[in-house]
C-alpha positions as CSV (number, residue, x, y, z in Angstrom):
1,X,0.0,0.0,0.0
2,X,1.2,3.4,-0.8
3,X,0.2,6.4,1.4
4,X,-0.2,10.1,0.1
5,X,-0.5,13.4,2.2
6,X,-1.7,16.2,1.5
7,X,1.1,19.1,2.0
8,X,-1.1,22.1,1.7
9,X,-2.6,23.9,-1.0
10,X,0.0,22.8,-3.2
11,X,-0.1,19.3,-4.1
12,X,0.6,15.7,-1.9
13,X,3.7,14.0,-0.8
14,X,4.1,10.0,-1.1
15,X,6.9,8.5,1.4
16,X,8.9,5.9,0.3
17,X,12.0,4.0,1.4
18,X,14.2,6.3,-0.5
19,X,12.4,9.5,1.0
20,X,9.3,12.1,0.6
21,X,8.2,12.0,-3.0
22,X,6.6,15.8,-3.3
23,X,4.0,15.9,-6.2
24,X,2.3,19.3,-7.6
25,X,0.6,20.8,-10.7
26,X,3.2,23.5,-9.7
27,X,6.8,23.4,-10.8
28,X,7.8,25.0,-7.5
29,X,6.5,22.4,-5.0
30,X,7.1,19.1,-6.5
31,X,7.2,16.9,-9.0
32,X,4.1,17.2,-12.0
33,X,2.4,13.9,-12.4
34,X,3.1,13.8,-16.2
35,X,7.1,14.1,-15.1
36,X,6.3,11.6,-13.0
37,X,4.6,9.0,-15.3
38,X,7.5,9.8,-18.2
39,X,10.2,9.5,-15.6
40,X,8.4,5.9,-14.8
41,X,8.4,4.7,-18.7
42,X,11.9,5.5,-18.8
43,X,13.3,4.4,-16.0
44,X,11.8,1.1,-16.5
45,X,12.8,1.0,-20.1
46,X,16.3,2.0,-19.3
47,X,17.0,-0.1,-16.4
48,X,16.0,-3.4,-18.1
49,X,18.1,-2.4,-20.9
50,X,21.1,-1.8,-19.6
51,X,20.6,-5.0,-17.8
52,X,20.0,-6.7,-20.9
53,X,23.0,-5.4,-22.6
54,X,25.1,-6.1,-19.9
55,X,24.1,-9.9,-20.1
56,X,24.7,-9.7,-23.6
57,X,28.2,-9.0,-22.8
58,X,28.0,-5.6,-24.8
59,X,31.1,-3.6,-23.7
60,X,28.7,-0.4,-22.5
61,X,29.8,2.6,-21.1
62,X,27.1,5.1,-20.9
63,X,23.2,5.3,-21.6
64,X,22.2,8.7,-22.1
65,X,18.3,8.8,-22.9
66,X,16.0,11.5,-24.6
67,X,12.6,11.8,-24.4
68,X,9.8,13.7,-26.6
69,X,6.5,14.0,-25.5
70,X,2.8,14.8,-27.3
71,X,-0.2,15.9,-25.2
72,X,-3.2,16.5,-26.0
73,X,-4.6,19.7,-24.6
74,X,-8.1,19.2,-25.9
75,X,-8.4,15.9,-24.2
76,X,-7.4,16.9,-20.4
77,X,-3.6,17.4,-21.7
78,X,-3.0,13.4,-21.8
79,X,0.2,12.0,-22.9
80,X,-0.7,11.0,-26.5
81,X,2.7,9.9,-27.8
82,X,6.3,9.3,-26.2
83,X,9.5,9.3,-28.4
84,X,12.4,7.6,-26.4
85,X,15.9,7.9,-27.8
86,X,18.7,6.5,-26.7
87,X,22.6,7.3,-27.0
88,X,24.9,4.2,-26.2
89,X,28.5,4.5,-26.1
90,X,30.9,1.6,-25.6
91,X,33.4,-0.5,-27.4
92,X,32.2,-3.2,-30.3
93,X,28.1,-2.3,-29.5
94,X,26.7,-4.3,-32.3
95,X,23.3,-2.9,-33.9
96,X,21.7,-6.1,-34.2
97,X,22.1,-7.3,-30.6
98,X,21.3,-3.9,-29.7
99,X,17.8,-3.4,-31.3
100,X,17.1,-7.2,-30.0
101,X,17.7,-6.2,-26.5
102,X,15.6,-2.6,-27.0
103,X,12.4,-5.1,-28.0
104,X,13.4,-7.4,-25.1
105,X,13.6,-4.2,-23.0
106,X,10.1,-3.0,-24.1
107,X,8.7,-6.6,-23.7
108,X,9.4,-6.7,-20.5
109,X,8.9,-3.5,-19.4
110,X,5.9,-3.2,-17.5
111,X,5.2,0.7,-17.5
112,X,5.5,0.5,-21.3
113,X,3.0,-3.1,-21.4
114,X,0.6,-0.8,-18.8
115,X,0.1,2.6,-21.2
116,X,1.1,0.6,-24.4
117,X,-2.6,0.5,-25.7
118,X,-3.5,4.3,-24.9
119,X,0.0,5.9,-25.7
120,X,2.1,5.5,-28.5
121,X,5.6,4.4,-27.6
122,X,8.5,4.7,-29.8
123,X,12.4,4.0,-28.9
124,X,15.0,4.5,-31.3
125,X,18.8,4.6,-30.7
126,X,22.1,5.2,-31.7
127,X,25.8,4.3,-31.0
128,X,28.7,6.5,-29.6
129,X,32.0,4.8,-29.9
């Protein structure tokens, strides 16, 4: 069970092993729930992966990751679309074994299976060397 406060005026605060997780409509007093949601699609979708690559042996160094994303003002400013880009760098990254372990990655991602059918999600990346 997860347990949210009210702060004051200003939005509601979740506490979590890692700390207080402040969320707000205003920039100023937390975290906005869109942020929020995109930060949870791509943290998932990074983190498995990395982990993927890693177990592919890929000689990785650094994930950056990018995101674009398309709301929809007329429909209560939902996310409509998410473009997630990601920069690799490493030594002998192979493309092939790359893109298989992005479609892994989204497979097994659950924040992407959970919105998958309401938001369009697309990843595309590129290597560093």
């Amino acid at each position: 069970m997860m347990e949210f406060k009210m702060n004051d005026e200003n939005g509601f605060s979740m506490k979590t092993g890692y700390g207080a997780l402040r969320i707000s409509s205003n920039d100023e007093d937390g975290y906005r729930p869109y942020q929020l949601l995109v930060a949870s699609i791509v943290g998932c979708s990074a983190n498995i992966f990395k982990d993927i690559l890693i177990k592919m042996r890929m000689e990785l160094q650094n994930i950056e990751v990018t995101t674009q994303v398309e709301r929809n003002e007329e429909k209560a400013n939902r996310i409509e679309s998410m473009k997630i880009h990601f920069v690799l760098k490493g030594n002998n990254l192979r493309h092939d074994k790359i893109k298989r372990a992005l479609a892994l990655s989204r497979k097994n991602c659950g924040m992407i299976q959970t919105i998958e059918s309401s938001v369009h999600v697309t990843e595309t990346f590129e290597i560093v060397e």
